[in-house]
MARDO-628080 format. One record per residue (C-alpha): x, y, z. Coordinates in pm, 1 decimal. Example, Ala and Ser with C-alpha at 12.3 -4.5 7.8 and 13.67 -1.06 7.14 Angstrom:
NODE, east, north, up
NODE, 1230.0, -450.0, 780.0 .
NODE, 1367.0, -106.0, 714.0 .
REM end
This chain:
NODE, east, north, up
NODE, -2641.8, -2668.9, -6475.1 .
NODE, -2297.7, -2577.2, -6337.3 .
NODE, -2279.7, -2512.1, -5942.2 .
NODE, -2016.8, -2190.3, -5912.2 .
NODE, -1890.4, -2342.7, -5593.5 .
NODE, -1663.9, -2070.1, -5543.2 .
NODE, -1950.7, -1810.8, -5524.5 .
NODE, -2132.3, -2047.9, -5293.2 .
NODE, -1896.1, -2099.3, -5054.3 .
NODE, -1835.7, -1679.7, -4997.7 .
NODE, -2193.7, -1643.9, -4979.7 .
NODE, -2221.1, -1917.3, -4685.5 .
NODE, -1936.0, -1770.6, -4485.5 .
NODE, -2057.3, -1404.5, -4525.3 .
NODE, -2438.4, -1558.5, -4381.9 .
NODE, -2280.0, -1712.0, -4126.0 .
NODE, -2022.5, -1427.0, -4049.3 .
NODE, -2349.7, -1207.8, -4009.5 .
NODE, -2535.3, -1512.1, -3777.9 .
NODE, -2263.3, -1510.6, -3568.3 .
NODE, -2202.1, -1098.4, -3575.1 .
NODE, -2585.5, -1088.8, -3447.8 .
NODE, -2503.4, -1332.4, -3187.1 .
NODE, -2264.8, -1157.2, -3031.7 .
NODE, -2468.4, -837.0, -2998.7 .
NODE, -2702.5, -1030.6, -2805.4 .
NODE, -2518.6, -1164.4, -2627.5 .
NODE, -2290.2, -896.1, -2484.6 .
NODE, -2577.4, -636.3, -2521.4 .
NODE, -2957.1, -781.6, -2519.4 .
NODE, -3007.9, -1103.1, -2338.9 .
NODE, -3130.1, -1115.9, -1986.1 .
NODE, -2918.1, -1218.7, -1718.5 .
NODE, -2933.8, -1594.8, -1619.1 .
NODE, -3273.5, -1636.8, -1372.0 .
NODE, -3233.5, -1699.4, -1016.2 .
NODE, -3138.4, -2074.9, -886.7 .
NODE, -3145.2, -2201.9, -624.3 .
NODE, -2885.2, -2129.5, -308.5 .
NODE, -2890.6, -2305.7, -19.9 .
NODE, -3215.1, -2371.4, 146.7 .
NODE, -3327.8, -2055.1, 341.6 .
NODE, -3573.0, -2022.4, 2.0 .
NODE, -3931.1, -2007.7, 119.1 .
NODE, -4078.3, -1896.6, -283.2 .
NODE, -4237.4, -2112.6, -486.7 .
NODE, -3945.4, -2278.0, -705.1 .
NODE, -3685.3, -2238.5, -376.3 .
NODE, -3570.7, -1969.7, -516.2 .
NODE, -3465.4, -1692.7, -251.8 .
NODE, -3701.1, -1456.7, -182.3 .
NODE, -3795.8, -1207.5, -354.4 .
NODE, -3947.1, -851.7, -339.2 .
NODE, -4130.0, -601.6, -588.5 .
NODE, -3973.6, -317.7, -812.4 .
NODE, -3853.8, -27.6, -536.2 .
NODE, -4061.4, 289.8, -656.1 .
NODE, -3740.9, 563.9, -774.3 .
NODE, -3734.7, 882.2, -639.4 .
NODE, -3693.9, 1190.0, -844.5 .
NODE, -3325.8, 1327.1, -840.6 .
NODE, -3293.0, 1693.7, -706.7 .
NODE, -3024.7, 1875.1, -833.5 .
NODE, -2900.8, 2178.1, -654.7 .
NODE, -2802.7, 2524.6, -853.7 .
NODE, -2413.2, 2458.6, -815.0 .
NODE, -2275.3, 2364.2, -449.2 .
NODE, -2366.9, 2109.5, -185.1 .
NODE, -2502.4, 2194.6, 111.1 .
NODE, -2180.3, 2147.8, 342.5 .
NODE, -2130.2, 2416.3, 616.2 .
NODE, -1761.5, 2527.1, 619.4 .
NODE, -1658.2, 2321.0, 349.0 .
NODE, -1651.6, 1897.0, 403.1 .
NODE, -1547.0, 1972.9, 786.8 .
NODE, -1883.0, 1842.6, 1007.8 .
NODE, -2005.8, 1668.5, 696.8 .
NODE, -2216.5, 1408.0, 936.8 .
NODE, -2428.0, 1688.5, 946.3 .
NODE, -2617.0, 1855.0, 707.9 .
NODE, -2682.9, 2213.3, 709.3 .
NODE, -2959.0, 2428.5, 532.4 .
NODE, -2687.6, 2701.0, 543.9 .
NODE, -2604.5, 2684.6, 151.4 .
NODE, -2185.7, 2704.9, 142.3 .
NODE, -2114.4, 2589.0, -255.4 .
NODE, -1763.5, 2439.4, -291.3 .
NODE, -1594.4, 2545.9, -577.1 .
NODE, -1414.7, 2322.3, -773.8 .
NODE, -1058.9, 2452.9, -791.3 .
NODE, -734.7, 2232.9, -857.7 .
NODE, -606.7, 2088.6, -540.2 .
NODE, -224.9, 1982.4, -491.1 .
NODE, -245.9, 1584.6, -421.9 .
NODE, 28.1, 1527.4, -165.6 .
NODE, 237.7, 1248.8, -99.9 .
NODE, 204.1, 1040.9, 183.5 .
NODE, 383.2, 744.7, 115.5 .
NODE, 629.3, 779.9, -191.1 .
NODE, 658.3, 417.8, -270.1 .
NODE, 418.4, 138.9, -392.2 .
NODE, 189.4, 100.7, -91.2 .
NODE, -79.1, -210.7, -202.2 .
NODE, -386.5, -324.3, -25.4 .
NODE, -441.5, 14.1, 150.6 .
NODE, -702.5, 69.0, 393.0 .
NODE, -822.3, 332.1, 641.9 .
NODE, -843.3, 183.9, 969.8 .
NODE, -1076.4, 300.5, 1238.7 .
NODE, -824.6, 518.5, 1456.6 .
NODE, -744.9, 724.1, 1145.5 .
NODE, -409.9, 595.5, 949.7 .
NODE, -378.7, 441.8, 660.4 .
NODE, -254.6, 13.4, 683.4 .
NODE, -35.4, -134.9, 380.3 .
NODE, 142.3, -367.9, 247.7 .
NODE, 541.0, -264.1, 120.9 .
NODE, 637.9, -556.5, -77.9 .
NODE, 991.0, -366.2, -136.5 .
NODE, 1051.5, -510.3, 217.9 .
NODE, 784.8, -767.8, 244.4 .
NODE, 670.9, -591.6, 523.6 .
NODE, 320.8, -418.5, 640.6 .
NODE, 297.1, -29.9, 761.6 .
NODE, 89.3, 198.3, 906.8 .
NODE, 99.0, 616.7, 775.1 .
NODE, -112.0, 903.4, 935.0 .
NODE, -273.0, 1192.7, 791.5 .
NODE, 76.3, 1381.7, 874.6 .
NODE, 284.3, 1147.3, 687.6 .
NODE, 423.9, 936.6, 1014.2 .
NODE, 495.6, 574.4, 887.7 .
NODE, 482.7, 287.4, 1111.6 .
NODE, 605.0, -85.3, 1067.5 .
NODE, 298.5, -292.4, 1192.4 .
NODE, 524.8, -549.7, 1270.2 .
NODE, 871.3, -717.8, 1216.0 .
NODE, 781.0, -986.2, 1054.9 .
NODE, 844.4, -992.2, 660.6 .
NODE, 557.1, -1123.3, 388.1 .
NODE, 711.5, -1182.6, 64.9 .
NODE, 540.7, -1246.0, -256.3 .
NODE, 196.1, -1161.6, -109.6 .
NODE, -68.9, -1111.9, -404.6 .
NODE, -340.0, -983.0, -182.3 .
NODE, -426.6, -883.0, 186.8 .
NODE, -747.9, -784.1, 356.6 .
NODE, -697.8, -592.9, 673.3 .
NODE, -1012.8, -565.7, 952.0 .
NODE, -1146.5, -254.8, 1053.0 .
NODE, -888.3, -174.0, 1308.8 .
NODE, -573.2, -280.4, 1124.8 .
NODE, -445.6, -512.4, 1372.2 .
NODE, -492.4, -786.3, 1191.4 .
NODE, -523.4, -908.8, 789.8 .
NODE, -594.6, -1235.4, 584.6 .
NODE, -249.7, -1284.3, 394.4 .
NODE, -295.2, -1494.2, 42.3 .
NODE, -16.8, -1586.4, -168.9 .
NODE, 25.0, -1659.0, -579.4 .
NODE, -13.2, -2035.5, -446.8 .
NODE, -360.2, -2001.9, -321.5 .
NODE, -185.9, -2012.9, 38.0 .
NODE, -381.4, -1768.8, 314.6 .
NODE, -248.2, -1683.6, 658.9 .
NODE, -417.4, -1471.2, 915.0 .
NODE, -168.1, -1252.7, 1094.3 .
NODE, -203.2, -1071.0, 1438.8 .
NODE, 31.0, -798.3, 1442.7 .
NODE, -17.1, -706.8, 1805.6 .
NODE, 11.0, -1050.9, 1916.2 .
NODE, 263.6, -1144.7, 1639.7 .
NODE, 68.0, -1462.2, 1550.4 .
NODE, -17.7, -1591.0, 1231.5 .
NODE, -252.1, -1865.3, 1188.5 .
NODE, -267.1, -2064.5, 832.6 .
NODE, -631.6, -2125.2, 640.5 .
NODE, -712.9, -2396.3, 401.4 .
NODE, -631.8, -2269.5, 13.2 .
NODE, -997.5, -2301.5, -113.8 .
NODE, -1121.0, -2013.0, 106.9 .
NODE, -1170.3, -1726.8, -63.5 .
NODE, -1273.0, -1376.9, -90.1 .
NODE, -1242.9, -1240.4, 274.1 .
NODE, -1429.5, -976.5, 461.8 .
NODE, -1410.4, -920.0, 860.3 .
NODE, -1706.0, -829.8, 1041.6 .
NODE, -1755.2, -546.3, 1193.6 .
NODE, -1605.9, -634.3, 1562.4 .
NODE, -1331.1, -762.3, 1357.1 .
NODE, -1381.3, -1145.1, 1531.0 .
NODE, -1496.1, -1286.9, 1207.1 .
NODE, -1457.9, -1308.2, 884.6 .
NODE, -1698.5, -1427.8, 571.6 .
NODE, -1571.5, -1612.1, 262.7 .
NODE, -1655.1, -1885.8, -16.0 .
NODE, -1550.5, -2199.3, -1.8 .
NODE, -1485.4, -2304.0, -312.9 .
NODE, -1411.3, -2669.8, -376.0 .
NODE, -1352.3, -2842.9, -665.0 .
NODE, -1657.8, -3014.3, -699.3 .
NODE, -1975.5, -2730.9, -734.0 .
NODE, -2143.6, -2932.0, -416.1 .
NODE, -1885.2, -2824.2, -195.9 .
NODE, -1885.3, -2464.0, -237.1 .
NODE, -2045.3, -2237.7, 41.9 .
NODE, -2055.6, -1905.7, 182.2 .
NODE, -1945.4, -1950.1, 516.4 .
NODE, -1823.9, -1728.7, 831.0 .
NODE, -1579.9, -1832.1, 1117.8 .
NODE, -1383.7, -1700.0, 1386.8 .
NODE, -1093.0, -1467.1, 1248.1 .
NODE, -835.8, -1765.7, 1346.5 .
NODE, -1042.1, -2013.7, 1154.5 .
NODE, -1265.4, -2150.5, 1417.7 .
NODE, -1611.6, -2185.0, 1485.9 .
NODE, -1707.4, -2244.9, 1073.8 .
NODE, -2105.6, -2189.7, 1036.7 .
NODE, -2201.6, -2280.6, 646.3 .
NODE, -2405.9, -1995.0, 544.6 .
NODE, -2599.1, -2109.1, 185.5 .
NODE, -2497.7, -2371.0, -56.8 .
NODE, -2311.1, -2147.4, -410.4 .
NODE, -2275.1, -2433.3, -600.5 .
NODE, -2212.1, -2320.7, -1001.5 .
NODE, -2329.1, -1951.8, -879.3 .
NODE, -2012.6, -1836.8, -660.6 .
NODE, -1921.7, -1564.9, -909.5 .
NODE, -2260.8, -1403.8, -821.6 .
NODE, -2212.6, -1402.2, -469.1 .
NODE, -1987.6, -1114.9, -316.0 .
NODE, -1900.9, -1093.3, 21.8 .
NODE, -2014.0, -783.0, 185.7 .
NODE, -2027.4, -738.0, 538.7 .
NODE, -2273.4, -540.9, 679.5 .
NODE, -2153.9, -258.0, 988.7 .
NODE, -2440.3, -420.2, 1179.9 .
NODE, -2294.9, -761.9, 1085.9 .
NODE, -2678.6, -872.2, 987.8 .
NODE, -2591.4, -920.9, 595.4 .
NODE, -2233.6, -1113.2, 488.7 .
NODE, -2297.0, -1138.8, 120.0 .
NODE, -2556.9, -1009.5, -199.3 .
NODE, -2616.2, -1224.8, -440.9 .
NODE, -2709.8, -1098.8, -784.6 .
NODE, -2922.5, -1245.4, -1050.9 .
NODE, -3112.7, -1062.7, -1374.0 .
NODE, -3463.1, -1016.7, -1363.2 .
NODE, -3479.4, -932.0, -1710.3 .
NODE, -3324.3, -794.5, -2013.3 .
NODE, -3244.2, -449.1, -1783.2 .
NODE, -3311.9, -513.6, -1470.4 .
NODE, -3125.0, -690.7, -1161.8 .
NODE, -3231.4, -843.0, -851.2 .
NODE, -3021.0, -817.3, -538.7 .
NODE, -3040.9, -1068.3, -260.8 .
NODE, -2905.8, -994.1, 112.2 .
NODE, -2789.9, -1305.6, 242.7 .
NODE, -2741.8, -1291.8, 644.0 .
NODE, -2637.5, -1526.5, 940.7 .
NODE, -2953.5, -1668.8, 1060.0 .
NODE, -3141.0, -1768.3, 725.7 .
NODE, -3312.0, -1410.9, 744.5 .
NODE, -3565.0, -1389.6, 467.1 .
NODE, -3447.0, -999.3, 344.6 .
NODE, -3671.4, -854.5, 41.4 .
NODE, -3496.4, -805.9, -248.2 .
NODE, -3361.3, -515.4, -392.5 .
NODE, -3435.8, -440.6, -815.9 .
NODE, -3159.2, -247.4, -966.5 .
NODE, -3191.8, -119.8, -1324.3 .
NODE, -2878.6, -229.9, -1461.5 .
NODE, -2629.2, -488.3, -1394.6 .
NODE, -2255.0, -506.1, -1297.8 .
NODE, -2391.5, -398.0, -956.1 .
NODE, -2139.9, -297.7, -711.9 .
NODE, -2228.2, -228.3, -344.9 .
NODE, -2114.6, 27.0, -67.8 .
NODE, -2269.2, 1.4, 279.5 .
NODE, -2360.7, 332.9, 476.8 .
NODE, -2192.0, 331.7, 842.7 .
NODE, -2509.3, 257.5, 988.3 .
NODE, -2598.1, -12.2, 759.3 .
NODE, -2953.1, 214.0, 672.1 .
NODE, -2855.6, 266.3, 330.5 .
NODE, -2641.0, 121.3, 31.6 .
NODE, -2445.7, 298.6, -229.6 .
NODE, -2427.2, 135.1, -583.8 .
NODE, -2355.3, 137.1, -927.9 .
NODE, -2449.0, -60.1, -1255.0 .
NODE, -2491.1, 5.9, -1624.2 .
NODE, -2756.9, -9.8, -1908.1 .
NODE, -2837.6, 7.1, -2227.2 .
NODE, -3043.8, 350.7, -2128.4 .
NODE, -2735.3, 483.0, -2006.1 .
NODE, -2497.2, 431.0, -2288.4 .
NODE, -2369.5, 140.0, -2067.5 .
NODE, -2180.6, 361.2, -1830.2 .
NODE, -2145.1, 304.4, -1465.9 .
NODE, -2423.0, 520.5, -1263.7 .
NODE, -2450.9, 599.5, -909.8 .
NODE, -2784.5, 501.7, -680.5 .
NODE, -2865.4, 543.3, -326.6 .
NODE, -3142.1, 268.2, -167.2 .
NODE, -3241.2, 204.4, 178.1 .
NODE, -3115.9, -121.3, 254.0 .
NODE, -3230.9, -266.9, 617.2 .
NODE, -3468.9, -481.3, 701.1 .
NODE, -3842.1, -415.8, 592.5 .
NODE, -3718.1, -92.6, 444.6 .
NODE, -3510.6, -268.8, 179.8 .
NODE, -3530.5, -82.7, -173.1 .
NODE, -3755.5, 233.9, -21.9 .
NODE, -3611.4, 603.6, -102.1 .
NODE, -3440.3, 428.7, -400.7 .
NODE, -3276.5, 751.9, -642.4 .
NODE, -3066.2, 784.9, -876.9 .
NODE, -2725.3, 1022.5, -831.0 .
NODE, -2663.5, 1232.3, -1121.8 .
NODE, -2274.3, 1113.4, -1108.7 .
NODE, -2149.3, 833.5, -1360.7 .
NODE, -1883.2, 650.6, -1135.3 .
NODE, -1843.7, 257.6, -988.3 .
NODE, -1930.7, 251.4, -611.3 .
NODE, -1607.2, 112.7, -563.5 .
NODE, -1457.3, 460.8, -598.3 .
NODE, -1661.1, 626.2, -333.1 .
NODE, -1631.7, 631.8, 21.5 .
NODE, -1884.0, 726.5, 295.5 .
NODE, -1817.9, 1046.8, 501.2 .
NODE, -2043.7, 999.3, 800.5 .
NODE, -2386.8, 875.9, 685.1 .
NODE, -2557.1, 1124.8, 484.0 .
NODE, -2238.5, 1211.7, 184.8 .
NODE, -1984.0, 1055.4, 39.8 .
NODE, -1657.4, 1107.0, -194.5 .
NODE, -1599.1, 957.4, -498.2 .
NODE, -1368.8, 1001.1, -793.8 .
NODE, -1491.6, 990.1, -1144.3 .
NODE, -1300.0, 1011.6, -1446.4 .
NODE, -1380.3, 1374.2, -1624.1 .
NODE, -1577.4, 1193.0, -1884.7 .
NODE, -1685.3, 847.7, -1903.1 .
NODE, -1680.0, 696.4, -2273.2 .
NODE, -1935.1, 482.0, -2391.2 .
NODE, -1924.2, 119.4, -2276.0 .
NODE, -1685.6, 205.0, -1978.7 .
NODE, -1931.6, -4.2, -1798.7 .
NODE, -1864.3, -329.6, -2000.8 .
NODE, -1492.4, -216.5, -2021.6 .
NODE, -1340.5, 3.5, -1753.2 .
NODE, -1022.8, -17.0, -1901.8 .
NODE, -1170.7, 258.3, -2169.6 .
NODE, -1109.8, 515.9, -1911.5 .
NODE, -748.6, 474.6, -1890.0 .
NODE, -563.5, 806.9, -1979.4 .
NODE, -884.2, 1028.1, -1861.9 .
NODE, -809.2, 1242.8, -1539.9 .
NODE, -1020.8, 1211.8, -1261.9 .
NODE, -1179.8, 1395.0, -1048.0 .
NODE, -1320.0, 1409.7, -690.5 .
NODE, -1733.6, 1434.6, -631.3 .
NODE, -1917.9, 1544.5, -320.3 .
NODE, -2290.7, 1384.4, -298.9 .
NODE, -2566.0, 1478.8, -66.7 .
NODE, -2701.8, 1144.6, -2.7 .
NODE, -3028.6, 1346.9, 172.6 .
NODE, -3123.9, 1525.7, -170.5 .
NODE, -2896.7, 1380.5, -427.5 .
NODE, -2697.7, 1707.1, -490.2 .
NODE, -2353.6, 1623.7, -656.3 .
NODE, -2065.5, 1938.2, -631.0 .
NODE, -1757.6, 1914.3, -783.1 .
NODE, -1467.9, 1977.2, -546.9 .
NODE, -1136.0, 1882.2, -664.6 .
NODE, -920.8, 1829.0, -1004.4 .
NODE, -628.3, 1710.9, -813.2 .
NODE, -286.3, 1792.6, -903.6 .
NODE, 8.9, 1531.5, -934.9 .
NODE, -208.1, 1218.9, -997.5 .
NODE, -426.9, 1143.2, -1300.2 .
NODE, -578.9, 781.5, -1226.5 .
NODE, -714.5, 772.3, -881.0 .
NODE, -797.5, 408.2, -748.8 .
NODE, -843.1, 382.9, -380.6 .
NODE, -1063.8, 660.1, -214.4 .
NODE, -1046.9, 663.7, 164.7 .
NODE, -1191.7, 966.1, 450.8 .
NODE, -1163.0, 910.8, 808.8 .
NODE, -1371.2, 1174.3, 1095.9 .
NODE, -1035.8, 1166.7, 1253.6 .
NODE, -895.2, 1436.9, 941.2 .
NODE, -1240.5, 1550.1, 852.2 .
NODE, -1052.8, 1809.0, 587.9 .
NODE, -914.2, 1529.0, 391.0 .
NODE, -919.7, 1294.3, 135.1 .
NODE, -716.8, 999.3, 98.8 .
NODE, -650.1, 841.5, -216.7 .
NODE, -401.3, 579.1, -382.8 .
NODE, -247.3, 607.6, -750.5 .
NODE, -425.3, 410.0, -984.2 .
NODE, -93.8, 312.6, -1172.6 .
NODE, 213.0, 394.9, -886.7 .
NODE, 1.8, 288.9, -550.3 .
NODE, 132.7, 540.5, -398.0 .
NODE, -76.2, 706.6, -105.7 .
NODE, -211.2, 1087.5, -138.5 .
NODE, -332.6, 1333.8, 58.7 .
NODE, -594.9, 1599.3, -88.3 .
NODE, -759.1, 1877.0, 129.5 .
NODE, -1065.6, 1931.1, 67.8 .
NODE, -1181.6, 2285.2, 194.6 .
NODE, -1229.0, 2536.0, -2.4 .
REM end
């Protein structure tokens, strides 16, 4: 008998095209997340691994007939009104604040907007009438990132190099930190900051916290292999520094609030994964997103309590498909986000599916989980960074996606 082993050879490629075809569904789609290890020794479970705490029951999402329930439009928005005013959504001029690339922006405390100008190399300050400042003299060049504390007085500086300073602008001092610190957050006094340490060898990586000039350095838990799954995220309370996300099964994540004092914080069970965290500004509550298979793997909004004993309680789902990352709190009971006008399947595996889509700007009722639609803004399509300070209670702050350029929206109606 006479082998065709032509035929043979197309029919073994085409089974293994198909092996490997199935593989990659389940793998990008299907399998669980990796199961928790351990980190660190503040574990008390059986296995070390950190503790951990039952599913949170969800709370049915009320939807109101069209507005949400903001008095006088998003002016007094820390308080919430039974006085029905609906906001309708209208198109909204987005005006310029600062007409050049403006990166790393953030809304300080006293109201204005800190940047970084790297047309100049140097970092500014803009209020909600369009007044820049120069935060200091001193020229940055080549800076790939900067975190600025609450007050924007000060900022961790890294460079392409792996390089990070700490600059004082007040004091005009700058103080270097060793290259393998990464991923920076200041507490909330803005006299620390949290980061990983991430050495070359997986024994010597750790989340740690020190004074903002690099002193005082407390190890917080051991990372090891598992930094990617640990985010710094300071609490307003400063009683959490980090999550720490594993899967608990094929759709299901489990969120771990790592604090100071090897606090042993329930858990929090999030039906998705790609979890992204906002804090409340009383530290109550958490803001989130992540994406499932139930969802058409699109980003979707939650609200959780998320202190102390009352970790995962009041859990509910927002009826808004956007990443946390594009919301902001305004006071503790709403918050702003933008969200592109429709969100394509799989934009939570691939954001970059959304380019091209306008977005637009989202009121939620954190109280009752009413959504209201209240601005297709005008003059910028991709929105990236969302910012709202008490100090211009009217308006919304937001960067370009693709020019960084910093915009001011109003917001009444």
């Amino acid at each position: 008998m006479r082998f065709d082993w032509k035929k043979i050879g197309v029919i073994s490629l085409f089974v293994l095209a198909v092996f490997f075809f199935g593989f990659f569904i389940y793998w990008f789609f299907w399998r669980p997340l990796l199961g928790p290890v351990i980190i660190g020794e503040t574990a008390t479970t059986t296995g070390a691994i950190l503790p951990g705490a039952g599913t949170a029951g969800a709370r049915a999402t009320t939807t109101g007939p069209g507005g949400l329930p903001i008095a006088g439009g998003i002016a007094g928005i820390e308080t919430p009104t039974t006085a029905i005013t609906p906001i309708t959504a209208i198109t909204k001029p987005a005006n310029v604040l600062v007409d050049i690339p403006a990166y790393y922006s953030s809304m300080t405390t006293g109201g204005k907007i800190a940047y970084y100008n790297s047309q100049d190399g140097k970092f500014y300050s803009v209020d909600a009438n369009g007044n820049i400042a120069a935060l200091s003299d001193q020229t940055f060049f080549n800076v790939s990132n900067a975190v600025f504390d609450h007050a924007g007085g000060k900022a961790v500086i890294q460079y392409p190099d792996g390089s990070n300073i700490v600059y004082d602008f007040a004091a005009k001092k700058q103080i270097t930190l060793p290259k393998h610190w990464q991923d920076f957050g200041f507490s909330a006094t803005d006299q620390n900051i949290a980061f990983k340490n991430i050495g070359l060898d997986p024994a010597n990586r750790f989340l740690v916290t020190a004074k903002y000039d690099g002193t005082n350095v407390k190890i917080i838990e051991e990372i090891g292999e598992n930094a990617d799954k640990v985010h710094t995220n300071w609490s307003p309370d400063n009683q959490v520094v980090a999550t720490y996300n594993v899967g608990k099964d094929a759709s299901r994540s489990e969120i771990f609030f790592v604090g100071q004092n090897n606090e042993n914080f329930k858990s929090l069970t999030v039906e998705g994964r790609d979890f992204r965290g906002l804090w409340s500004p009383d530290s109550a509550r958490m803001l989130y997103s992540v994406y499932n298979s139930a969802n058409d793997y699109k980003p979707q909004l939650w609200i959780s309590d998320a202190s102390g004993d009352n970790i995962g309680n009041n859990r509910q789902k927002i009826d808004l498909n956007a990443w946390a990352d594009s919301c902001t709190f305004a006071g503790s009971d709403y918050a702003i986000c933008s969200a592109p006008e429709t969100m394509p399947f799989g934009a939570g595996l691939e954001p970059a599916v959304t380019t091209g889509i306008a977005d637009q700007i989202w009121a939620i009722n954190l109280q009752t989980g009413q959504t209201a639609l209240v601005a297709r803004p005008e003059n910028i399509t991709a929105i990236g960074n969302v910012m709202f300070s008490i100090e211009s209670p009217d308006d919304l702050f937001v960067t370009g996606r693709y020019d960084n350029k910093i915009y001011k929206i109003n917001l009444t109606p």
